[in-house]
Structures are given as C-alpha cells and as structure tokens.
C-alpha positions in Angstrom: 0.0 0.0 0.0 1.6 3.7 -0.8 2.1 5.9 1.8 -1.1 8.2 1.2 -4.7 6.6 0.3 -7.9 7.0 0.8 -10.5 4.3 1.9 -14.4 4.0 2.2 -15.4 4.1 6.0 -18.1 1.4 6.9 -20.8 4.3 6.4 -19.6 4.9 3.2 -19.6 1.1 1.8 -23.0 1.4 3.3 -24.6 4.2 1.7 -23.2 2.3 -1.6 -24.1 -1.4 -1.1 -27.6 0.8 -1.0 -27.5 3.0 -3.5 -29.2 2.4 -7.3 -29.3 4.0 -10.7 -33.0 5.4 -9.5 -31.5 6.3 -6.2 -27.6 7.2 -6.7 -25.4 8.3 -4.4 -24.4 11.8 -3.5 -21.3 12.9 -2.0 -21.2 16.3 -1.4 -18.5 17.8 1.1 -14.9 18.2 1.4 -13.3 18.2 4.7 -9.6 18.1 5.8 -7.6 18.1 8.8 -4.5 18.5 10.5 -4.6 14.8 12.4 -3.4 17.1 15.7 -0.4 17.8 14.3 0.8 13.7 13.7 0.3 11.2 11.1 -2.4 10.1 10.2 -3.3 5.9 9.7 -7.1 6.2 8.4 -9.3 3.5 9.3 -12.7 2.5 7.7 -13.7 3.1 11.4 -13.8 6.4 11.3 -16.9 8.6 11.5 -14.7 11.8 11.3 -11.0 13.0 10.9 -8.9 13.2 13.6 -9.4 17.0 14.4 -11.0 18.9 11.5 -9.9 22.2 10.5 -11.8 22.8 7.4 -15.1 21.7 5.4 -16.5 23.0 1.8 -18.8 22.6 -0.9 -17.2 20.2 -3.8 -16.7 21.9 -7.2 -16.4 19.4 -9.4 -16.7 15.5 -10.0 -15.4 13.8 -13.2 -15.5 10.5 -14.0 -11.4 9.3 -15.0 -10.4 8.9 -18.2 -8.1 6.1 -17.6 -10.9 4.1 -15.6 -14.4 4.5 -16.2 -15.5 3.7 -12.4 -12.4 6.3 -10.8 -14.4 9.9 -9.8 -12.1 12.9 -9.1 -13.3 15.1 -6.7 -11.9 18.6 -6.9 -12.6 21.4 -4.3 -10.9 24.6 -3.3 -9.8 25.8 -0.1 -10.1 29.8 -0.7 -6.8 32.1 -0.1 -8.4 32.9 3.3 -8.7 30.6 5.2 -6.5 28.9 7.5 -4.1 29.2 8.4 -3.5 25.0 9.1 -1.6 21.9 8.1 -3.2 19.7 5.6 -2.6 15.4 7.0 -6.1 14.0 6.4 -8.9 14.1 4.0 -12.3 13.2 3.6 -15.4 13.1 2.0 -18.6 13.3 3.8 -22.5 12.2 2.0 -25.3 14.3 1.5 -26.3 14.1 4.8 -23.4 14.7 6.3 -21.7 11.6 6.8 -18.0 10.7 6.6 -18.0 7.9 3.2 -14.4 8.9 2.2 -10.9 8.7 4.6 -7.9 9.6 3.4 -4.1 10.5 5.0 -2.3 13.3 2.8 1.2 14.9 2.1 1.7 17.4 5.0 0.8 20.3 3.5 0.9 23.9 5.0 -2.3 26.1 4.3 -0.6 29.6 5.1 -3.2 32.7 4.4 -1.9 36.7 2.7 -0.4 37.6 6.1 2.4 34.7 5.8 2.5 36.0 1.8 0.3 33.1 -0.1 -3.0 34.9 -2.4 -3.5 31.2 -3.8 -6.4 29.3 -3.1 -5.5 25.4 -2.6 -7.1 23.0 -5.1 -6.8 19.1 -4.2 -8.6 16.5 -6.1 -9.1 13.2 -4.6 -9.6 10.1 -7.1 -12.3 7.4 -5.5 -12.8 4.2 -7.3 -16.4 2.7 -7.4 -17.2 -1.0 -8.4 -20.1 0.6 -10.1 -19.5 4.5 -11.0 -23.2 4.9 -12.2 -24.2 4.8 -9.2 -23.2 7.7 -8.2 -24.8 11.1 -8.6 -22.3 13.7 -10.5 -24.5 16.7 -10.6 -23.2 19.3 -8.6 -25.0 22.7 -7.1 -24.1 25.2 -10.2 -23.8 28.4 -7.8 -20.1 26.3 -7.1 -17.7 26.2 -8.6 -13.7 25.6 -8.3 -12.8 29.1 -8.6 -9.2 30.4 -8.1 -8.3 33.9 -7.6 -6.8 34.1 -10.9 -10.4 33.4 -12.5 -11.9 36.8 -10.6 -8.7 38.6 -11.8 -9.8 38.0 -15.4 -13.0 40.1 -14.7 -10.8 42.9 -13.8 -7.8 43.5 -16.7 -7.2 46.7 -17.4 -5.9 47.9 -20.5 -2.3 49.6 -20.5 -2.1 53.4 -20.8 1.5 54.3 -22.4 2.0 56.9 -20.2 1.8 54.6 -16.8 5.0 54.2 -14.8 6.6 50.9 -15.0 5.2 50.3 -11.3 1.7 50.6 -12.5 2.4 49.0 -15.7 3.6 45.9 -13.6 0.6 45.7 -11.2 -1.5 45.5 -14.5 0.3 42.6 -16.2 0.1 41.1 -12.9 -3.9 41.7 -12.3 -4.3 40.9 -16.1 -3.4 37.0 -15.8 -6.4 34.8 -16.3 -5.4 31.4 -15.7 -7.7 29.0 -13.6 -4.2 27.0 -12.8 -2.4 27.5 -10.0 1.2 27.1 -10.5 3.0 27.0 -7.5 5.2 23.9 -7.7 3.2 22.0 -4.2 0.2 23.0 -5.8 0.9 21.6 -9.4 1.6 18.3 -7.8 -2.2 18.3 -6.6 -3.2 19.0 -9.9 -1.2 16.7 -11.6 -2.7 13.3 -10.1 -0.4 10.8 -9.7 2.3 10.8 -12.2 4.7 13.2 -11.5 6.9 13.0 -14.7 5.0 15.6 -17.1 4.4 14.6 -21.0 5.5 10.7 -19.8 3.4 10.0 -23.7 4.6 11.9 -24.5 1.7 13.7 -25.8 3.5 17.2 -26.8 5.9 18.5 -28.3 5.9 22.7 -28.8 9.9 23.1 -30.1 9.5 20.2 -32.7 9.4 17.0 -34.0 13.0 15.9 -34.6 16.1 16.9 -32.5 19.9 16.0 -32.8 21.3 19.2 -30.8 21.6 18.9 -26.8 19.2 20.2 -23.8 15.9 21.1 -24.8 14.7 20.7 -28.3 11.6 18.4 -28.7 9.5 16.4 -26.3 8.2 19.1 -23.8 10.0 18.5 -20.2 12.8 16.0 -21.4 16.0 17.0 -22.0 17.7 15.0 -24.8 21.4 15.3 -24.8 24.8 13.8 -25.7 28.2 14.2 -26.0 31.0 12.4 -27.8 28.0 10.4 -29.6 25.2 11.3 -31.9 22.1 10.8 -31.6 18.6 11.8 -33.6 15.7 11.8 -31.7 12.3 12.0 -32.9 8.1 11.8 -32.6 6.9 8.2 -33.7 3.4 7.7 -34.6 1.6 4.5 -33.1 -0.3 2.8 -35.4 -4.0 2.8 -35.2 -5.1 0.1 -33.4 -1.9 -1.4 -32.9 -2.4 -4.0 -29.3 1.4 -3.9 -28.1 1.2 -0.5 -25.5 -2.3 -1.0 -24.4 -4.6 2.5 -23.6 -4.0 3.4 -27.5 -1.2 6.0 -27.1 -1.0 8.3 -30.1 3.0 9.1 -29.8 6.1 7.6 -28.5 9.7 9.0 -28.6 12.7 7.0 -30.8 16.6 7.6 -30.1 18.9 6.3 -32.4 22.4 6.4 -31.4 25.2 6.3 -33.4 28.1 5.0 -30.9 31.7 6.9 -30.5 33.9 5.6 -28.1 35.0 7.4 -25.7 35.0 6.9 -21.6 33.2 10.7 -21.4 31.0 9.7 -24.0 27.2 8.9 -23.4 23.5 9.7 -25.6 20.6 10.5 -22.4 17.2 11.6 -21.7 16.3 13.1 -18.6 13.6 14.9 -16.8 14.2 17.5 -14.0 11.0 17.1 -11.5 10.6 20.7 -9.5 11.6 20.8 -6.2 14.0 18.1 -4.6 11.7 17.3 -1.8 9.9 15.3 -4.4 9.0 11.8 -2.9 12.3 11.8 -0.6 12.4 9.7 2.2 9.7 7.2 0.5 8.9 4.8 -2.0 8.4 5.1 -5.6 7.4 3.3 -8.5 8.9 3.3 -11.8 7.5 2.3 -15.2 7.1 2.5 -18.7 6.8 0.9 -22.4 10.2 0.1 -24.1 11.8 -1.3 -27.0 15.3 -1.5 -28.9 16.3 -2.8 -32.8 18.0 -5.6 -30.4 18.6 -7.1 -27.4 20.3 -4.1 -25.4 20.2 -3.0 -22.1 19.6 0.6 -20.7 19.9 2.0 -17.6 17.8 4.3 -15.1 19.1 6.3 -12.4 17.6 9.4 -9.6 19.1 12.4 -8.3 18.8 14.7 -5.8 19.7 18.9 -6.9 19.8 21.3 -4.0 19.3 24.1 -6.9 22.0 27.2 -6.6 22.0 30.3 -5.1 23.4 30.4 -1.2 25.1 27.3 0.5 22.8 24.2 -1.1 23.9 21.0 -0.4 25.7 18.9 -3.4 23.7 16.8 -6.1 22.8 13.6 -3.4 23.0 10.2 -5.9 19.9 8.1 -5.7 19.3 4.3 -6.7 20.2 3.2 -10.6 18.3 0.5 -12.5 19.6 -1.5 -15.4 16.5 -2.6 -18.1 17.0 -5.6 -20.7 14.9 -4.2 -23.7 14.1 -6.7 -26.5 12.6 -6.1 -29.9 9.2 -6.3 -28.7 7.2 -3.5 -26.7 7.4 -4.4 -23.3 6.3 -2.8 -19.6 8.8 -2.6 -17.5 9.1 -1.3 -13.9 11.3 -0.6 -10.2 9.8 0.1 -6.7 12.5 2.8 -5.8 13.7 3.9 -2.0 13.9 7.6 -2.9 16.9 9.2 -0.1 15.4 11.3 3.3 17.0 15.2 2.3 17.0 15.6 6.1 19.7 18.0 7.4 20.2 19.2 4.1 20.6 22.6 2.2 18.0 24.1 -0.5 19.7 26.6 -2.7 18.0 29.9 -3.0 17.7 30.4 -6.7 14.5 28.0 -6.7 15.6 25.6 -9.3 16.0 22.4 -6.5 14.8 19.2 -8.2 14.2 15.6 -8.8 16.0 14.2 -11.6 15.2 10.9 -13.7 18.2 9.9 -16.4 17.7 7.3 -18.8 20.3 6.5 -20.3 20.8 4.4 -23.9 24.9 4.3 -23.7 27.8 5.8 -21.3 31.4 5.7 -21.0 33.4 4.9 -18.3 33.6 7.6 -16.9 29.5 7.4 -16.2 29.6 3.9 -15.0 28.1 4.8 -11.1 25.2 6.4 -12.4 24.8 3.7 -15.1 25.6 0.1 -13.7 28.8 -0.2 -16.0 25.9 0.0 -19.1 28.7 0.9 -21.8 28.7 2.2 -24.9 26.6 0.8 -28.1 25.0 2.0 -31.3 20.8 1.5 -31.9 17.5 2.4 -31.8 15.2 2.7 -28.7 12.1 3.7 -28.2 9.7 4.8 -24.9 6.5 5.2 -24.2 4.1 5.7 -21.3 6.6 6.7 -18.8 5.3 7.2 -15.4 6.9 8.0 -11.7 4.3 7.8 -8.9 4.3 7.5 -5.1 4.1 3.3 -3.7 4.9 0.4 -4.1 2.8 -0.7 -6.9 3.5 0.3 -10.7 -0.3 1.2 -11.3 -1.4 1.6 -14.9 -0.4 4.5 -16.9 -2.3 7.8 -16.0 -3.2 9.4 -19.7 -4.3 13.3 -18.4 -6.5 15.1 -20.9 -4.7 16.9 -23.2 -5.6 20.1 -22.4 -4.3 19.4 -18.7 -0.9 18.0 -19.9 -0.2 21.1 -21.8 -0.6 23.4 -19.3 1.4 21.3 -17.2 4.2 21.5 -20.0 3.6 25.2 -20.2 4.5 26.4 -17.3 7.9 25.6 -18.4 7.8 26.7 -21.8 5.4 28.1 -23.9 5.4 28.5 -28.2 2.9 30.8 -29.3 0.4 30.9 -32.4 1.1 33.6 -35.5 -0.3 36.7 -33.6 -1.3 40.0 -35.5 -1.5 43.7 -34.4 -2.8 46.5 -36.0 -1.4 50.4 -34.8 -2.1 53.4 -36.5 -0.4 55.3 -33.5 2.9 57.1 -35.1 6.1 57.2 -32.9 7.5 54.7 -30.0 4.9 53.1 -27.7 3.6 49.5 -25.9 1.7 48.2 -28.8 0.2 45.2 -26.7 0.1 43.5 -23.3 0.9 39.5 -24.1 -0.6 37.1 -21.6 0.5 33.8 -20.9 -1.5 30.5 -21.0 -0.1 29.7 -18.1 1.7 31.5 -15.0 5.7 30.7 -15.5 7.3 28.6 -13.0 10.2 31.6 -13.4 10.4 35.1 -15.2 10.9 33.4 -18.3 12.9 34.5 -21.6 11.1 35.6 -24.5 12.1 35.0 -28.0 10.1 37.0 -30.6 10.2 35.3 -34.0 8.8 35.2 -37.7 8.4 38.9 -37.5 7.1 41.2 -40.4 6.2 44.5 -39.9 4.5 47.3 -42.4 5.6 50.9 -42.2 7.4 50.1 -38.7 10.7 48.5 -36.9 11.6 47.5 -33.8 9.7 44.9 -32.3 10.5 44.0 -28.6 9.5 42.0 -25.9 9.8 44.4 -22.4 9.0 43.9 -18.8 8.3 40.6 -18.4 7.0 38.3 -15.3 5.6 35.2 -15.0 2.1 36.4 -16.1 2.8 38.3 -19.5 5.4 40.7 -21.1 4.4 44.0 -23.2 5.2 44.3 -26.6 7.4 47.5 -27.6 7.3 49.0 -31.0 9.4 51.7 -32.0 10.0 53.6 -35.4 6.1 53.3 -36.3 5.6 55.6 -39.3 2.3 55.3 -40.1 -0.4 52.9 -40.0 -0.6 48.9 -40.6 0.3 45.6 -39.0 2.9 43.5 -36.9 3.1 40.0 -36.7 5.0 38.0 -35.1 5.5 34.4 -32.4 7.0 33.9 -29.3 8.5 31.6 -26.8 8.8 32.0 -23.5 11.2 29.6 -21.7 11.5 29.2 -18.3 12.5 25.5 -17.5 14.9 24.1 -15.2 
C-alpha cells in the first residue's frame, strides 16, 4: 500500500451497497484536517477526521479517463482561510456523513499575512465497483474558482503613459489562468504521475532533434556528448495492441556510438523541487523497445538548486533494463533518499531528476551500472513515476491538462497580428501567458514582419505576461509576429 490513500469508512460502503441507478449516491462535502499535528493511519472506522480544521462545498466531479469507475473530486480551499496543516482528507455524503478517509502529504495552508493569495485545489480520485451509481450533478452556484479566474474580470488595458510600477501591477492583475502554478500546488493537480508529458503527448519546439538540452518532447531534455544521436516523434499505429490504452505518440533515439570513456547519448527529466518523494517509496514504469537485445539503464538524483550554501547533487538508486525487440512494460519500486539535514539553494531551481540512459562511457559507469557504450534504436512510451509500491497503470491526463502542465515551463505561441495606427515609439500590446511561468521566463520574438514600422521587442516581463514595444512606427498597418517564453529548469 503507498504511503497516502484514501479508503471507504463502513458508512460509506453502506450508503453504496444501497445506492441504485433510480436512487444514486451523492457525495457532497470536502473536509480536511490537520490529524493534531501527527500522522495520520485512516481507518474504515472512522466517522470523522482526527481533528477537523476545514469543510467546503465540492466543485467538481469527473468520472477518469483512464478508468471509467475512478471519480475525481476537486474542491478549493479559498486564499483565506486557514491558516493550518493539511494530514487527512475526507469526503462526507449528502447528509453529512463521513463515506471517504484519506491520509495526505503534510501540507501547509498559510493565508496573505504569511504572503500566499492562492487558493488550494486538491482532487481526490475514489474508485467505485459501479461509478453509475453515483450522482455527478453538482450545485451550479459552485464552482472551483481560483483567484486568478476573478482577476480575469478585472484587466485593465495599458495606458503608455503609466509608470513601470503601474504597468507591472496590471500585467500582474491581467493574468487569467484557472491553474495555480506554485510547484506544491501543481503536484495536486497533476494526479499521480509526477513526470510531465511521460506520452509523451506534446511537443511545442519540434518533432526531430539532434542538438543537446531542450529541443523536442516538452520537459525531457535529450542530450549527448562524444556520440550522436537523432531523436524524434513516432506515430503509433491505429489500433496497434502492443502498448495498451492506444497512445497516439512515443519517442525513438537512435544512437550512433563513439567511443569514448566521457561519451554517453541520455534523456532526462528535471522534477521541481528536490523534496519530491524523498524519504519514501516510488514506483517506476514504462513501455520500451530496442532494434535488439540491449540494455539501458535508469538512475535518480537529488539537486539542491544554486544560489546560497545548497547541499551537493545527493546520488539516488540506478536500474539496469534488458529491452528486446518487442514493446514491453517494464518497472522498479524505488527507496527515494530522506534530504533531512540538508541545504535548499535559494535560486528555486531544486529538483528531482530521472536519467535514462541508452549508452555511457566509463567515466559514467556509477550512475549507469557499468551499461557501456553501443550503437541503436530505442524507443519509450508511457513513462510514469508515482508515489508506492505498486506500478499502477499508466495515467493518460487530458490533453488540455498536460499542456498546461508543459507550459508552465515553456510556452510556443500561435502567429499573432497587431494592428497600430499610432505614429512614434509606444507598448503596442500587453501579451498574456496561458499559463503563469514557474520563473520570469525569456522571450524570443520570431517570424516577425512588420509594415511601415521597426523594432519589435519583448519588455517587462513576469511570470504572467510581457508588453510588446514598438518603435519607429511611421504610419499605420500591421505587426506580426511568435514567441517563446522559456523558463525551465
């Protein structure tokens, strides 16, 4: 069993064993709790959490994607209130009974006078033999609203002649994004795989890559040194029975070997924020295959980020994978290192960090199990890192959700066109983001055309939006142009 679960109290199984398709059942409140300031071990016992400290209206049930009779129940603890630890959870019945138990991640609910304006949003995934049986109509006066979605009501278009104070407070006010983005709160959002685009489902820079770092498949970094590689998006074919849950995508590396003991071809994800899963148990898993028989190797770290005194990159367990030339699952229950007594850097760039690696040198052999070096093709799928003991089945988020995920890393916009007619220097436009950047991020303005003007510029930026700058306007017409705003890890 993984660390945090939920189960059904004996009220709950109950209310179910009684509930029909004429008579469903109708959960309807959120509560949580701080378990008095311990661990909490629920118990189908229970009739209520240890010591409550909050309870709410749910905003939203949706029945999974990945399994028909899984409802995610999503609530929001508004920016006022608290402030408290999150240990338990629970969900209580219509009339006000306790059907739902649940221990959580210790999580601190701070309010604006410790300097958090975020609400909280936690979804909790319950699994019912029989789904239909349960009653997903919600009262329509709530709803899961952050305060980013009131700040959409209230932008305010940019006067030129503002300071860059009040030009700042705008941008900021202007951002209308129901997601929250702080990197606790993504996690809640995410469900349970914590490796974003593990399709992997996009890819914003491209298709193809052979250059180093970032460069195709959001998130993973595809690098090498010594050797070449080419990696690229594979189409699945339709209807094809090997990967089951009818992936569209996976990703193919094909290395061409140089020897060399510094040498090595990788792909790596950097997870945000190093207290990621340490001190517990994690699984491992995902879809593989090679042109041959070949091995590849898995292996964790531990970055304390920069800035200050951070402690040094901590080595966590490595994993050596035979792939053959058939699509094949494959998985690891990990024992991810306590960080206790250590040092986060202050630069906010700490992380997790998964390697997989296709060939290595010598000089790589500890992180690799002595793989070596070899020339072929190998390709991934479905790649998933989740809290337990037990390799679950491969959570496939909706699309729009894993994109937003990737974008608050990096973000490719569409062809965007302004029209000016003012003459002379000025902000042409205020450019919000899809999605608030986990950083300041840097902009890139590209395919740019202009009439009757020059100078096109990207100013101000935060993690919210940038303005647009236009100089040497002589008279009136258009500007068009994309951007990119990158601010990964």
């Amino acid at each position: 069993m993984t660390d945090f679960y939920t189960l059904w109290t004996d009220t709950g199984l109950t209310k179910l064993g009684d509930a029909t398709l004429e008579v469903p059942f109708n959960i309807t409140t959120a509560v949580v709790g701080d378990g008095n300031g311990v661990a909490v071990i629920p118990n189908k016992g229970q009739a209520a959490l240890v010591n409550q400290v909050w309870s709410g209206a749910i905003g939203s049930k949706v029945r999974s994607q990945s399994d028909p009779n899984t409802i995610v129940f999503e609530f929001a603890i508004p920016a006022a209130d608290g402030p408290f630890t999150v240990r338990e959870v629970g969900l209580k019945s219509d009339d006000g009974q306790l059907c739902i138990v649940g221990n959580f991640p210790v999580t601190e609910k701070p309010v604006a006078a410790d300097g958090s304006v975020r609400d909280m949003i936690l979804r909790i995934p319950v699994h019912f033999e029989n789904a239909d049986v349960v009653s997903l109509v919600i009262d329509p006066n709530i709803t899961v609203a952050t305060k980013a979605d009131v700040l959409a009501h209230a932008q305010k278009q940019l006067d030129p002649t503002d300071t860059d104070e009040v030009k700042e407070k705008h941008l900021s006010n202007a951002q209308a994004k129901k997601w929250d983005n702080h990197a606790d709160d993504t996690r809640l959002h995410m469900g349970k795989n914590l490796l974003i685009n593990g399709g992997p489902d996009i890819w914003q820079r491209g298709i193809s890559q052979t250059g180093n770092n970032y460069g195709s498949d959001d998130r993973w970094i595809n690098s090498s040194v010594g050797s070449t590689k080419v990696h690229t998006r594979e189409t699945f074919a339709l209807g094809q029975v090997d990967v089951p849950q009818n992936p569209k995508y996976f990703s193919r590396t094909v290395v061409s070997s140089v020897i060399g003991t510094g040498n090595f071809v990788v792909k790596q994800q950097r997870i945000e924020g190093v207290k990621t899963l340490s001190g517990g148990k994690a699984a491992f898993s995902f879809q593989a295959k090679a042109d041959a028989s070949k091995d590849i190797a898995i292996d964790f770290s531990q970055n304390f980020g920069t800035g200050g005194s951070p402690s040094t990159t901590g080595q966590g367990p490595v994993t050596t994978f035979a792939l053959t030339t058939f699509w094949k699952k494959f998985s690891v229950i990990l024992d991810i290192p306590s960080i206790a007594g250590k040092v986060i850097g202050t630069d906010g760039n700490d992380h997790l960090q998964v390697r997989i690696w296709f060939e290595a040198g010598s000089a790589y052999d500890a992180f690799t199990n002595s793989l070596g070096q070899q020339s072929g093709t190998f390709d991934l799928a479905n790649i998933q890192l989740e809290a337990g003991e037990v390799a679950t089945i491969f959570e496939q988020r909706p699309i729009v959700t894993e994109l937003s995920l990737c974008q608050r890393y990096f973000e490719a916009s569409e062809i965007s066109i302004k029209y000016r007619s003012i003459v002379g220097t000025f902000y042409l436009s205020t450019e919000i983001f899809k999605v608030q950047k986990r950083i300041i991020p840097t902009i890139v303005l590209s395919d740019i055309f202009y009439t009757y003007s020059s100078g096109l510029s990207a100013e101000g930026a935060n993690v919210y939006g940038f303005f647009l700058g236009l100089t040497n306007s002589l008279d009136t017409g258009r500007v068009g142009f994309t951007y990119s705003a990158d601010a990964e890890l």
